[in-house]
C-alpha positions as CSV (number, residue, x, y, z in Angstrom):
1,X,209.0,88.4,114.2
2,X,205.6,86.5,115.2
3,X,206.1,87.7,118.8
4,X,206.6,91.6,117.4
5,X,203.6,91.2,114.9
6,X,201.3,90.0,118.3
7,X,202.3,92.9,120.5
8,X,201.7,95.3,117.6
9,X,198.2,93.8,117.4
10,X,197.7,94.0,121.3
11,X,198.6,97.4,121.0
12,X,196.2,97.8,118.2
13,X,193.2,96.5,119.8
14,X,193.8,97.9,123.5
15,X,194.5,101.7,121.4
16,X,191.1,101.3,119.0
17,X,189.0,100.6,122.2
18,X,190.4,103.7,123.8
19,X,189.4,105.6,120.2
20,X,186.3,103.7,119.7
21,X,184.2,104.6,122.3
22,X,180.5,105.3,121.4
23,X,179.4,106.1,125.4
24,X,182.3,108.4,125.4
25,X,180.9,112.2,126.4
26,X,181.6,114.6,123.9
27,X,183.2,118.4,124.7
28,X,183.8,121.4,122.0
29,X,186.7,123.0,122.0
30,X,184.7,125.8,123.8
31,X,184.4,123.5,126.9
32,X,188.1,122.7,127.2
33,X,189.1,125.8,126.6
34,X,187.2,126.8,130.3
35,X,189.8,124.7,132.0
36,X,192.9,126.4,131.7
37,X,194.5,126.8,135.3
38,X,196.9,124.9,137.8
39,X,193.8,123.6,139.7
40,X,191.5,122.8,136.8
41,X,193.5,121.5,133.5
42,X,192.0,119.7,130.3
43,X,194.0,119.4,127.0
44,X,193.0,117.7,123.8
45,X,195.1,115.6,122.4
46,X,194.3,113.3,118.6
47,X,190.6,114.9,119.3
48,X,190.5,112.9,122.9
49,X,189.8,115.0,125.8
50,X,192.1,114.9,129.3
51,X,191.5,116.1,132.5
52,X,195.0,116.4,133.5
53,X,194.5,118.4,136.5
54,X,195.8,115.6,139.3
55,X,198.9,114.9,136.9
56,X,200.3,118.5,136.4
57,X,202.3,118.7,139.2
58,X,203.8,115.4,138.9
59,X,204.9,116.3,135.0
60,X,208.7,115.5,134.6
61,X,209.0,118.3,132.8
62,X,207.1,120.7,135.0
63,X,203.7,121.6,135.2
64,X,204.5,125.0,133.2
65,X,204.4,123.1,130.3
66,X,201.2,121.9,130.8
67,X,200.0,125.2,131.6
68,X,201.2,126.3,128.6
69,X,198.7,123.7,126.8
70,X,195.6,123.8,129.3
71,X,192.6,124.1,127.5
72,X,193.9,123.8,124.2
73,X,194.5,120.8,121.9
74,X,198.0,119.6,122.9
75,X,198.5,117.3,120.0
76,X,201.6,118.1,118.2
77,X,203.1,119.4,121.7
78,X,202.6,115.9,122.8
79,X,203.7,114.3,119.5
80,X,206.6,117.0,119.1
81,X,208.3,115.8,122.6
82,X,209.7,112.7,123.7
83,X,207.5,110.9,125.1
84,X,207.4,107.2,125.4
85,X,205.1,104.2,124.9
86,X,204.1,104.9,128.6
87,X,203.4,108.3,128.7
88,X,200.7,107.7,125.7
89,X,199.5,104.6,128.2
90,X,199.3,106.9,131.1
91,X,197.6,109.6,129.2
92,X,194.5,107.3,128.9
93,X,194.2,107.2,132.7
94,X,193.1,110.9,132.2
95,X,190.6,110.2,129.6
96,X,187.3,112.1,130.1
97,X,185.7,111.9,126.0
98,X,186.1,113.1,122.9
99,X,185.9,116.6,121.1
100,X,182.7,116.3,118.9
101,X,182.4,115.5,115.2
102,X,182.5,118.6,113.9
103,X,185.4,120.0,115.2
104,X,187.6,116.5,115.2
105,X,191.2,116.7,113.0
106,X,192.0,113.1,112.9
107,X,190.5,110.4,110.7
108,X,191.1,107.7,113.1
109,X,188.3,108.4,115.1
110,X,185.0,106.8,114.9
């Protein structure tokens, strides 16, 4: 239980640093929405913003899907599928800032 309660707490910490980010660059849904192709894809996803263009084509389930959610806020897309512990790691390799304060939907951000 001790070991469970540590890796939940790793998890924790590496996850608020990732959210916590005051140098972060900050889009409007405006900006993401201008990148919307194959070539050139953002999404949103819990008000963080991903460039997800070099990933699409490697997208187990396709890159139509992804299509499907370029330039929009992918959140309950994401959330909806199966994805696992790894794909929300991996996500963070994409991670190019945040949606600003004003247009923001989740409390957990700074």
């Amino acid at each position: 239980m001790e070991f469970i309660n540590a890796l939940n707490n790793l998890q924790n910490a590496l996850l608020n640093n990732f959210i916590s980010n005051p140098k972060r660059k900050q889009y409007t849904l405006k900006d993401v929405s201008a990148h919307c192709q194959e070539n050139d894809c953002w999404m949103v996803v819990r008000d963080l913003v991903y460039d997800v263009t070099s990933f699409i084509n490697e997208h187990p389930g396709g890159y139509d899907i992804m299509l499907e959610y370029a330039g929009t806020d992918a959140t309950m897309a994401f959330a909806d599928k199966p994805h696992s512990k790894n794909a929300w790691w991996l996500l963070q390799k994409y991670l190019i800032g945040e949606l600003i304060p004003e247009e923001r939907m989740y409390t957990d951000m700074p």
